[in-house]
C-alpha positions in Angstrom: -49.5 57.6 33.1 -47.6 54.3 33.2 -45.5 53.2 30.4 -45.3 51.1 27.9 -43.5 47.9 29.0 -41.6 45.4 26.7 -39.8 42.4 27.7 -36.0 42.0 25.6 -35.6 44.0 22.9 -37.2 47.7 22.2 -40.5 45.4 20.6 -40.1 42.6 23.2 -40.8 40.3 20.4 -38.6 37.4 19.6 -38.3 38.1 16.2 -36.0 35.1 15.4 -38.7 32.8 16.7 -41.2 34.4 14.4 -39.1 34.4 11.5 -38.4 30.7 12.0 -42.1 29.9 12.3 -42.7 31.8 9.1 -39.5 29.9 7.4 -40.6 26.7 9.1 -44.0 27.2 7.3 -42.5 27.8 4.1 -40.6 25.3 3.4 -43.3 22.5 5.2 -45.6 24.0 2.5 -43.2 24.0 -0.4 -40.0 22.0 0.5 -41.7 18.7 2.1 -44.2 17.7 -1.1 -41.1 17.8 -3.0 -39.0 15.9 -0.4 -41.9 13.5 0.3 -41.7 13.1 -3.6 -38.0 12.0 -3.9 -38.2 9.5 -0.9 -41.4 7.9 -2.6 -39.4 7.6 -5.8 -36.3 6.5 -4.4 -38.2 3.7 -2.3 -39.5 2.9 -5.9 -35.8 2.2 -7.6 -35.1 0.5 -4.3 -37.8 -2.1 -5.0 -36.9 -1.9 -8.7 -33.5 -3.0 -7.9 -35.0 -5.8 -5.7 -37.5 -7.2 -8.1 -34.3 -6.8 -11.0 -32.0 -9.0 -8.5 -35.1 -11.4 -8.4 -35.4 -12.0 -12.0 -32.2 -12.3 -13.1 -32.4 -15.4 -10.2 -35.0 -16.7 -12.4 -33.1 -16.2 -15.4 -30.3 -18.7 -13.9 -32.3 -20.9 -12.4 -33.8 -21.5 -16.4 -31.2 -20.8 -17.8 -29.3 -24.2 -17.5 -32.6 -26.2 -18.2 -32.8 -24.7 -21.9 -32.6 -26.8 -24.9 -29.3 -25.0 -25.8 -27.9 -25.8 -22.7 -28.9 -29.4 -22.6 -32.1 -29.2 -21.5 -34.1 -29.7 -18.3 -34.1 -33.8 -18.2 -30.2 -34.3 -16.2 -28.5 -37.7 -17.2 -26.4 -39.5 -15.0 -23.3 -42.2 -16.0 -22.1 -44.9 -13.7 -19.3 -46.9 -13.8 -19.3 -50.5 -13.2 -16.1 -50.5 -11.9 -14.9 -46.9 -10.5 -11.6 -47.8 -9.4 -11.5 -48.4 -13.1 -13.3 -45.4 -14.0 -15.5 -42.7 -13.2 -17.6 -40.6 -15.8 -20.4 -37.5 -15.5 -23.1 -36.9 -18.1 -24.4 -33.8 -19.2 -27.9 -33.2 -20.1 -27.2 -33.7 -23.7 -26.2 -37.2 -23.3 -28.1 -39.6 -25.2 -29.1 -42.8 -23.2 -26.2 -45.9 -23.6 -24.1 -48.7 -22.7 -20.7 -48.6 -23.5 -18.2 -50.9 -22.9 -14.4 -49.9 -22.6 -11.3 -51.5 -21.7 -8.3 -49.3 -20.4 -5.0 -50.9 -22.0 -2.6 -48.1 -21.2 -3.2 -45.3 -18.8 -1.9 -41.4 -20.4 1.8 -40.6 -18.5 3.7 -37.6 -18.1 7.9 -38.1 -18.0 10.1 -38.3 -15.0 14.1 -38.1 -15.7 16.5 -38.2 -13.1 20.1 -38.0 -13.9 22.7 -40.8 -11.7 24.2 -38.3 -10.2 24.2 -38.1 -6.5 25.2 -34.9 -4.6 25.5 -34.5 -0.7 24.3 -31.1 -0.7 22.0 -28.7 -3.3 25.0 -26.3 -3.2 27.6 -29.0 -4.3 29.1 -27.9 -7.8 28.2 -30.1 -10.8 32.2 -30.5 -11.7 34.1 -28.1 -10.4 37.2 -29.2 -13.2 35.3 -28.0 -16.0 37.3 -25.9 -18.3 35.0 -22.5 -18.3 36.8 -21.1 -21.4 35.4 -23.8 -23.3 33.0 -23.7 -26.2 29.2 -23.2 -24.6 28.5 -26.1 -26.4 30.5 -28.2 -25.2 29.0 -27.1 -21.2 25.5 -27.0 -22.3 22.6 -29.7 -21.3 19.9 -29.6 -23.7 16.5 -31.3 -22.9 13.6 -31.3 -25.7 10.0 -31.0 -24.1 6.9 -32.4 -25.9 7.1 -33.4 -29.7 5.9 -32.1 -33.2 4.5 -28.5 -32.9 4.4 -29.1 -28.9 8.1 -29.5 -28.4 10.2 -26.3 -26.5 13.8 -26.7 -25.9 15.6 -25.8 -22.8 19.6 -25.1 -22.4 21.5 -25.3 -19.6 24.9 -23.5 -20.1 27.3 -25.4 -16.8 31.0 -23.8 -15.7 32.7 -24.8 -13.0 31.0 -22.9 -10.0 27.4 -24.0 -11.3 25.6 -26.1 -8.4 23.0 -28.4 -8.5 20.6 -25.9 -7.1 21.5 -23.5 -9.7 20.7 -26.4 -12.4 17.4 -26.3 -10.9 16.7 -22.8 -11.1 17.6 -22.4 -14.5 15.9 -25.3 -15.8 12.7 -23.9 -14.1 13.2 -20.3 -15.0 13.2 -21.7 -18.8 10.5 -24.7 -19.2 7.1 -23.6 -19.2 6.0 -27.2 -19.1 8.4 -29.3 -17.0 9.8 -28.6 -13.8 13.1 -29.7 -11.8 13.5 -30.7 -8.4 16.1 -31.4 -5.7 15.1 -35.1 -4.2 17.1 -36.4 -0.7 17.1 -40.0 -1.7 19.1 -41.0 1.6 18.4 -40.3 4.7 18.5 -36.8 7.0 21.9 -37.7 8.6 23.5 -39.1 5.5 21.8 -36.6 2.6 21.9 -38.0 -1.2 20.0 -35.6 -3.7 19.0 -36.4 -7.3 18.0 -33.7 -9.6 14.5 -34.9 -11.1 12.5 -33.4 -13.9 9.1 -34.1 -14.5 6.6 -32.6 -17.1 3.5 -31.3 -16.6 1.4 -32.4 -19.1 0.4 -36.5 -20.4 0.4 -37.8 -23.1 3.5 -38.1 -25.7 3.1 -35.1 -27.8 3.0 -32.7 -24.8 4.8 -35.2 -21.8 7.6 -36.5 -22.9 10.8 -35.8 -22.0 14.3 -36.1 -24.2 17.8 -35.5 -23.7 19.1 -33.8 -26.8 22.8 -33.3 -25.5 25.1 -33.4 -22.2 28.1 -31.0 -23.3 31.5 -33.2 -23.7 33.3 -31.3 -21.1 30.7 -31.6 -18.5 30.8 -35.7 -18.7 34.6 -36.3 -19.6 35.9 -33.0 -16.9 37.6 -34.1 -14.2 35.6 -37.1 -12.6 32.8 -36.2 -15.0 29.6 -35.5 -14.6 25.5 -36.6 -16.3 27.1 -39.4 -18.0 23.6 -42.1 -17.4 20.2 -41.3 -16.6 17.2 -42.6 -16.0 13.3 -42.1 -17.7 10.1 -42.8 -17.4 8.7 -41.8 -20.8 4.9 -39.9 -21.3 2.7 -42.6 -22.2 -0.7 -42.1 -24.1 -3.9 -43.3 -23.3 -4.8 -46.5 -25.5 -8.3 -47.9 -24.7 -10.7 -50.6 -26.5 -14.4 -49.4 -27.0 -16.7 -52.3 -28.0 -18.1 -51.6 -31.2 -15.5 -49.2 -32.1 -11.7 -50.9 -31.4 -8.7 -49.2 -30.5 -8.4 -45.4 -29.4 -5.4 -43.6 -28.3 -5.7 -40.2 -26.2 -3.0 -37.7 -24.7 -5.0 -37.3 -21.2 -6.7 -39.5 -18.7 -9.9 -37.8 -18.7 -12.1 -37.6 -22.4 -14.7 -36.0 -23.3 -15.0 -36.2 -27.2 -16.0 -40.0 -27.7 -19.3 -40.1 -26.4 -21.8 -36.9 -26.9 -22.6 -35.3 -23.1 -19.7 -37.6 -21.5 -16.7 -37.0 -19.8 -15.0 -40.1 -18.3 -11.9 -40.7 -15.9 -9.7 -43.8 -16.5 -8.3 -44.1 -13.3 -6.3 -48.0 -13.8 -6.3 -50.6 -16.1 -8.9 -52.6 -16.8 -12.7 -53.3 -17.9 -15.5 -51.4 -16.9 -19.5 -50.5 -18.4 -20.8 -47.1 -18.4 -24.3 -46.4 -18.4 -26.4 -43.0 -19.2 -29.8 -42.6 -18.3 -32.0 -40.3 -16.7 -31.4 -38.5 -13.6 -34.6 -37.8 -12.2 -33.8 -36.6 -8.8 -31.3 -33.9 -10.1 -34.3 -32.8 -12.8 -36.2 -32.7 -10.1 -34.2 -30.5 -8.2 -33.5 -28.1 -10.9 -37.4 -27.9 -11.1 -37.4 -27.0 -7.6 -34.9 -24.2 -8.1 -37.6 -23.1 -10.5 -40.7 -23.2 -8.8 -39.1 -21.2 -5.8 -37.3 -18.7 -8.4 -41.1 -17.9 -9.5 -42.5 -17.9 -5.8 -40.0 -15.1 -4.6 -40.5 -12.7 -8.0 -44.8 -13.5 -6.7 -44.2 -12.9 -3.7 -42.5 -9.5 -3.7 -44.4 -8.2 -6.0 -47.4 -9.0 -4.0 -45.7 -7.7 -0.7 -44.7 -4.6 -2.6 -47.8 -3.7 -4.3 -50.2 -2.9 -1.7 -52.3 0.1 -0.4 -53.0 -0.1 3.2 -55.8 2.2 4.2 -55.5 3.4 7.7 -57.8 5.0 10.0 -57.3 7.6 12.0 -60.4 9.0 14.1 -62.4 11.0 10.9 -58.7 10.9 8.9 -58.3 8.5 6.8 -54.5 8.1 5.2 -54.0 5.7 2.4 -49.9 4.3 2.1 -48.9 3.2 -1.0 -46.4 0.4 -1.0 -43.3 1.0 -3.7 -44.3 -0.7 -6.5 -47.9 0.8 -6.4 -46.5 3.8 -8.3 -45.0 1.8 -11.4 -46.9 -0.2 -13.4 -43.5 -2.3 -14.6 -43.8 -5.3 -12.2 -47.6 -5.6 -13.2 -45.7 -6.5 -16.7 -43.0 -8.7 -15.2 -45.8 -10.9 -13.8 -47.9 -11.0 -16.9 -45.2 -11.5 -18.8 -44.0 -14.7 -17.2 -47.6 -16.2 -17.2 -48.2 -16.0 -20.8 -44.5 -17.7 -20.6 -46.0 -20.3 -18.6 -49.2 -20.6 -20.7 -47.2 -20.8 -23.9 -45.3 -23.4 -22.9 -48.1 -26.1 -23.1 -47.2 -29.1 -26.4 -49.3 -31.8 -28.3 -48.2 -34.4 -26.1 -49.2 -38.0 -25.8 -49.2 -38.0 -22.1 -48.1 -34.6 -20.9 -49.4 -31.1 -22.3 -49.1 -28.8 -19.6 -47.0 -27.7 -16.6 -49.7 -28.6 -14.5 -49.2 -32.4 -15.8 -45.5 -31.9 -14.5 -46.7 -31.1 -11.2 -46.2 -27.7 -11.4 -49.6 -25.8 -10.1 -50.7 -22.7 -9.1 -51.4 -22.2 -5.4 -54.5 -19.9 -5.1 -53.8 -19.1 -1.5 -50.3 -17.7 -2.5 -50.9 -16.6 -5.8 -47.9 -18.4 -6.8 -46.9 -21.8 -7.1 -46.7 -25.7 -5.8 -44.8 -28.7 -7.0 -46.5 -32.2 -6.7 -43.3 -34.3 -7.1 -45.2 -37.2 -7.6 -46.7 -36.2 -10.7 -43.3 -34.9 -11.6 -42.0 -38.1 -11.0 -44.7 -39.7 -13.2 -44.3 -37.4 -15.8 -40.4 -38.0 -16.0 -40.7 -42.2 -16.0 -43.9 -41.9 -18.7 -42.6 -39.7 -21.0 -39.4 -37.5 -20.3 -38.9 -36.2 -23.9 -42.1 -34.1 -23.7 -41.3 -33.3 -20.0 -38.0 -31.9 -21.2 -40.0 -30.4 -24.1 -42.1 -28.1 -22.1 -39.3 -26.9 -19.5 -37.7 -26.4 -22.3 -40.0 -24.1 -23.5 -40.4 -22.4 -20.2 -36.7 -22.2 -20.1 -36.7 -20.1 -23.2 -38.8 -18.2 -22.1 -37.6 -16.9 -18.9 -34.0 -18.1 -19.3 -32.9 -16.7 -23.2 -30.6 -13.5 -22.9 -33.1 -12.4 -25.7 -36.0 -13.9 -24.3 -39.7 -11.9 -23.5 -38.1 -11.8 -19.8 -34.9 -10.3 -20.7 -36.7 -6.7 -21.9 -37.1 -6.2 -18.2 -33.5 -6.5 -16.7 -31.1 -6.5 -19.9 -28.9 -3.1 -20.1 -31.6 -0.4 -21.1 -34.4 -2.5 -20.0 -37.7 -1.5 -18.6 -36.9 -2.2 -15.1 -33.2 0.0 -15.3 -34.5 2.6 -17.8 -37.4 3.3 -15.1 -34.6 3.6 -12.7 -32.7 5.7 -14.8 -36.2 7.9 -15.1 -36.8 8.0 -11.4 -33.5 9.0 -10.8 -33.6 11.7 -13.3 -37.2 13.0 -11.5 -35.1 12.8 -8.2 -32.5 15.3 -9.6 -34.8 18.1 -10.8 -36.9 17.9 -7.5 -33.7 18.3 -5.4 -32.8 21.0 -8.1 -36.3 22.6 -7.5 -35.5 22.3 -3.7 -32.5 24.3 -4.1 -34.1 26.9 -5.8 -36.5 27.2 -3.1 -33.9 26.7 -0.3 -32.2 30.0 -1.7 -35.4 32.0 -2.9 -36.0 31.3 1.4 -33.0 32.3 2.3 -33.4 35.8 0.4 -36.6 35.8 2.4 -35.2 35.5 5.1 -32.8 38.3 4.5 -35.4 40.4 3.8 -37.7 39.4 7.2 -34.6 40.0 9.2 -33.8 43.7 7.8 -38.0 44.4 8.7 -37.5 43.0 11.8 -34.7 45.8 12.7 -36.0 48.1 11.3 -39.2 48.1 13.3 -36.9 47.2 16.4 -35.5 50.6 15.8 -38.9 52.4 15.1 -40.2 51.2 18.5 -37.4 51.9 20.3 -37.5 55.6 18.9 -41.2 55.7 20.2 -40.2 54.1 23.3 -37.5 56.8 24.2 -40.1 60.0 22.8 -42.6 58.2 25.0 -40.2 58.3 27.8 -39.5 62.5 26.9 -43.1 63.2 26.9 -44.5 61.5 30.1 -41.6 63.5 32.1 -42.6 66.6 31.0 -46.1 66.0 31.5 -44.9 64.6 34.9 -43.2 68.0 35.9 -46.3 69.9 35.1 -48.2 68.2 37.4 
């Protein structure tokens, strides 16, 4: 009688292959759905992230063209004369001439004490008396005037050097600074202490010399005894129409609504503020391809591509297939663009600005011409309907806003798809270990059948050799 014969182990099974296979099973029948689950709703957020980033790009790209904000016709200003002055326009700015005449250009102060030292580390005046009243070694300069003005003190002995005059001076003024100028030449070094202040204008620029302490000017050979100064000067201009005005700074920006100007010498010079039509233009461009890229992704994104497969047929879902979200972003900003239409005399709709919808691309086109046209016929109501779109898609409060503002739809269905993702890999946990226990328990049968056979292995064994000695 031959024997029964196993490869291995007692059984000659491979009982760890098996109970792989039959984990392996498991957890492709109840682990993968759930995995396949999270990575569909984390491609989801993904995209919901993208199409956020999209619309808040649309959101600035209206945002500026608002009525608040100026609105969506630019304005330019030129100078007549820009080595005169130069000015900018906001979108505000009303259209104008004005004629101004720069008398007196805004100053800040330079002082600059006669002294002369051959080196930064030369003392001021080494004979004054240090035990002498601080008042009596203290330089006190007065900076600005009115509610502007700071003081700064200088206390002096007899070891103070220019360069520490400096440094104290500057460790002190918040709006004037000190400096150490050579004057001569490298060879032959003559430095004079100069202070300047940072502002124009009188009331912040100028400059005084309250006091120079009696012991530092009479000490010895003396010392600060004659200066020199430049004083802050204000800006004093003539506007035709208007007559004298007087500012602390160069450049204004309160005397004509939407315009900042420069006066940059003295002189006569025209500024005029009209439309800037090739700047409104491009900030309708910045538009146009802010609302093609939110189209286009959503169309990209949004797809169900069916494909074939011999008799199996497997349908993929793009991200955005399983929300419903950018299907209301885009019909959201259509009734935008529908609701911005006016009563105009030559302009009602965006399609009369040039703006049209492209039916290959489902999004949009701009004819410039017809913007052009639009802008030169009748730029209020141009300005009227941007505005209106601007609102719209551009207002921190606006219908587009619900989607990307703090608790929004598109991060509160983030937040939700995100929550989902946490109880499936919760749920996979729960598996994972409920498998593990499994496999405890497949492992244990697995031995204890090993053992069974080999029992009936070694009994088979017994057996056959008696039955062999009988024979």
């Amino acid at each position: 009688m031959s024997l029964i014969s196993f490869s291995g182990l007692a059984s000659g099974i491979d009982s760890r292959a098996l109970i792989d296979a039959i984990l392996g099973q498991e957890r492709e029948t109840r682990i993968s759905p759930l995995q396949q689950q999270i990575s569909t709703l984390g491609e989801t957020s993904s995209a919901l992230s993208e199409l956020k980033e999209l619309l808040s790009n649309l959101q600035s790209a209206s945002s500026s063209m608002r009525p608040l904000n100026g609105g969506a016709i630019a304005k330019s200003a030129t100078s007549s004369d820009e080595s005169v002055l130069t000015a900018v326009a906001s979108s505000n700015a009303p259209a104008g001439i004005y004629g101004i005449d720069i008398q007196t250009l805004a100053s800040n102060a330079t002082f600059s004490f006669d002294d002369r030292a051959e080196s930064v580390d030369d003392t001021i005046n080494s004979a004054i008396n240090d035990n002498a009243e601080e008042s009596e070694r203290t330089v006190s300069f007065q900076i600005g005037q009115g509610g502007n003005t700071s003081t700064v003190d200088i206390v002096v002995d007899s070891e103070t050097t220019y360069q520490d005059f400096v440094d104290q001076f500057n460790s002190q003024a918040d709006n004037a600074s000190a400096s150490l100028v050579n004057v001569g030449t490298s060879s032959n070094p003559s430095y004079a202490m100069v202070i300047s202040s940072s502002e124009q204008g009188e009331s912040q620029g100028s400059i005084n010399l309250v006091s120079a302490g009696s012991e530092i000017q009479t000490a010895g050979a003396g010392a600060f005894n004659s200066y020199q100064l430049d004083q802050a000067t204000n800006l004093e201009l003539n506007i035709d129409g208007v007559g004298t005005v007087v500012r602390e700074s160069n450049t204004v920006s309160d005397l004509f609504d939407g315009v900042t100007f420069t006066a940059e010498n003295t002189g006569s010079a025209t500024i005029t503020v009209g439309i800037d039509s090739e700047s409104t233009k491009n900030s309708v461009r910045g538009l146009v391809d802010a609302l093609n890229e939110v189209f286009a992704f959503v169309t990209e994104n949004n797809q169900v591509e069916r494909i074939e497969d011999g008799d199996n047929v497997t349908n993929v879902f793009s991200p955005l297939k399983n929300t419903s979200v950018d299907e209301s972003v885009v019909s959201t900003i259509r009734s935008i663009l529908s609701d911005s239409s006016i009563s105009g005399s030559f302009v009602n709709i965006l399609a009369d600005l040039g703006i049209e919808t492209d039916k290959d691309t489902g999004g949009f086109r701009l004819n410039e011409a017809a913007l052009d046209a639009a802008i030169a016929e009748s730029p209020n109501e141009v300005g009227e309907i941007l505005g209106n779109v601007a609102d719209g898609l551009g207002a921190i409060d606006g219908p587009l806003s619900s989607f990307v503002k703090f608790n929004g739809l598109i991060p509160s269905s983030i937040s939700s798809n995100d929550e989902q993702i946490r109880g499936l890999q919760s749920r996979i946990g729960n598996i994972e270990q409920s498998i593990a226990r499994q496999e405890e328990s497949l492992v244990a049968r697995f031995a204890a059948l090993e053992g069974l056979i080999g029992k009936m292995q070694s009994s088979q064994q017994t057996l056959s050799s008696i039955l062999g000695s009988l024979g």
